[in-house]
N, C-alpha and C positions, 0 to 999 in steps of 0.2 A: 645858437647854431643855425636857426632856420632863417635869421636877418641875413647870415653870411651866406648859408645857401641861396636865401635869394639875390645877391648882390652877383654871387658868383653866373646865378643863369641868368640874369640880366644881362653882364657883362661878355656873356659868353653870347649872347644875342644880339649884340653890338658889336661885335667881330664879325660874326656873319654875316649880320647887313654890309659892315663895312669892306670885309675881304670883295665881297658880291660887287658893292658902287665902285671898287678897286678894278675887279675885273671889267666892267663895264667901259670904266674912262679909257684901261687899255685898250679895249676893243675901238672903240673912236680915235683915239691916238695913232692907232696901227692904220682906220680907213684914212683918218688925212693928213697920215705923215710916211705911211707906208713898211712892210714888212720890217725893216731893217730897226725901227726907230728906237732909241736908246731909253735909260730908264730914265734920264733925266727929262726927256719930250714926255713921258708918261707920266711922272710924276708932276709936271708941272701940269699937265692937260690935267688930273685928277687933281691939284688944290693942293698937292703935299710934298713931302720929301720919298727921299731915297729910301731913308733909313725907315719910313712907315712900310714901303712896299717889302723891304726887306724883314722886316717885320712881320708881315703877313703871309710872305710867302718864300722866304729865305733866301733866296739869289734869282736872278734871272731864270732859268731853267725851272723852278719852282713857279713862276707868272706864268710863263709859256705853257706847263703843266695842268695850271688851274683853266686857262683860254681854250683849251684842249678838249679838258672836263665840259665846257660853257657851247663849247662849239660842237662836241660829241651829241649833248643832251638836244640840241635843234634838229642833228642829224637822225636821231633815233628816232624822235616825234615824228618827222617826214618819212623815214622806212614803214614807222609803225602806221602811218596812215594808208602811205602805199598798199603794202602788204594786206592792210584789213580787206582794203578795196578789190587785192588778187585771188583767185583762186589758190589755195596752197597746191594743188595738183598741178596749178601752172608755172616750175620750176623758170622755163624758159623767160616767162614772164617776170617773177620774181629778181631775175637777174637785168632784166629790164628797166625796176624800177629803182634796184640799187644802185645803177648808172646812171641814170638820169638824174636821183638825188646828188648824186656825186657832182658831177659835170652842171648842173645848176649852181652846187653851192660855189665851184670854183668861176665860173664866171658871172655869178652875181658879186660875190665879194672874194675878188685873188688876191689882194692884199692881208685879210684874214687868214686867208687858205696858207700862204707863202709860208707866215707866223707860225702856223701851226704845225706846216710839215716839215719846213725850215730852220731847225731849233738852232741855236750860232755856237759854233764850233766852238767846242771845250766847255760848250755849258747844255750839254745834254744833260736831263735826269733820267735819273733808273727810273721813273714810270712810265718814260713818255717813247724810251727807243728810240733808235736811229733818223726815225721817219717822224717825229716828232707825236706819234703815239696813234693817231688818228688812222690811217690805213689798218693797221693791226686791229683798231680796236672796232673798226668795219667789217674784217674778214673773220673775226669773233661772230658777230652780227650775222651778217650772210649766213657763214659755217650752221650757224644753231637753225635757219631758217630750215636748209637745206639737210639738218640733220632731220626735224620734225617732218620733212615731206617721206623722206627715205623708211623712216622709221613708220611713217601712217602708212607705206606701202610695203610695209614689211620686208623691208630690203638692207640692206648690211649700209649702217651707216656711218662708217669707220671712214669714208673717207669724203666725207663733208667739210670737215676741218681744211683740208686742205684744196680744196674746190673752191670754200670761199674766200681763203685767202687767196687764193689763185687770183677768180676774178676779179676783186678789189684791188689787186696788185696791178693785172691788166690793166685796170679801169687808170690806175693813180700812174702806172707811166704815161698814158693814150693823156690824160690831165696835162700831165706836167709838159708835155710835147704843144699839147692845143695851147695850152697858157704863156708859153715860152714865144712861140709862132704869133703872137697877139691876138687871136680868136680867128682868124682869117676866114679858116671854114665854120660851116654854121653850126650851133650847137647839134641838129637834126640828123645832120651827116653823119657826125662823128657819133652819134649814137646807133644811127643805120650799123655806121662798121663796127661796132662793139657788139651789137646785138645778132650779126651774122658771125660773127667770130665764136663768139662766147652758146650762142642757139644749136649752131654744129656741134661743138664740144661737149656740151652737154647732150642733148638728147642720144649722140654715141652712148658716152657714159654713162650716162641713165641707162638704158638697154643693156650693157656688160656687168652693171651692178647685181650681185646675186640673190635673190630671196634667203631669208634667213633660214627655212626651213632644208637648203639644198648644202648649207652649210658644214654635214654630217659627216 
């Protein structure tokens, strides 16, 4: 029984690596063949078939799902580095640098970006949402930041949630405009006008928010 247990977490160990060198080849596939690119430009880029990647990840929607996951995890590490670096008192800021991650990642790599928010019609999955999972799963992000500030100032933090999807939502149309445009204006600008936008709205808001203690 413990030879098969161990074959079995072996084997299950080699799936991971492999789902992972899976995900990876897409990611290169996607930079030099471009959002659109099909599974068979994937699978050939990655050394395999169709039937492996279906395998690993059950249809198209389910790749685009895992890239999501892959591209989430680089997004968080750059928030979390931001954010250590911010004051948490400094919402405004905060909001700052979760645009500026944004708007990097999309003009470093928009052919990634396209992939991941772009999911192809009729093969969306229920993980990933409309938007291809990644705005939501930013405005999750945000939200929790903005609920930890609210709450250290003892202030009703019921509507963080919807703050930070707010602004990631801002940030992801103000994106898809910049990216659509070919970069024209400089990344600097467009975060000028995000940061006047988003810095009035908030320090209002902030101010109208109530202490929990007034609550009664």
């Amino acid at each position: 029984m413990a030879a098969a247990d161990g074959r079995d977490t072996r084997w299950g160990q080699h799936r991971t690596v492999r789902r992972a060198e899976l995900i990876e080849e897409t990611v290169r596939a996607v930079r030099l063949q471009g959002s659109e690119v099909g599974l068979d430009e994937i699978a050939a880029q990655a050394g395999t078939s169709k039937t492996v990647l279906y395998r690993h990840f059950g249809d198209r929607a389910g790749l685009n799902a895992a890239v999501v996951d892959r591209v989430h995890d680089y997004i968080h590490q750059a928030l979390e580095v931001s954010f250590d670096a911010t004051d948490t008192g400094d919402v405004v800021r905060l909001a700052h640098e979760a645009a500026e991650v944004y708007l990097s990642f999309v003009e470093r790599d928009p052919e990634i970006y396209r992939f991941v928010v772009d999911a192809p019609t009729g093969e969306v999955s229920a993980d990933t949402g409309c938007h291809g999972g990644l705005p939501g799963i930013m405005g999750d992000h945000i939200g929790q930041a903005l609920a930890r500030h609210l709450a250290g100032n003892g202030q009703d933090a019921s509507c963080a949630a919807t703050w930070g999807h707010g602004l990631v939502g801002f940030t992801h149309a103000v994106a898809d405009r910049w990216l659509a445009g070919g970069f024209v204006e400089p990344r600097e600008q467009i975060l000028g006008y995000i940061d006047a936008f988003a810095a009035a709205g908030l320090v209002a808001g902030l101010a109208a928010v109530p202490q929990l203690q007034e609550q009664r």
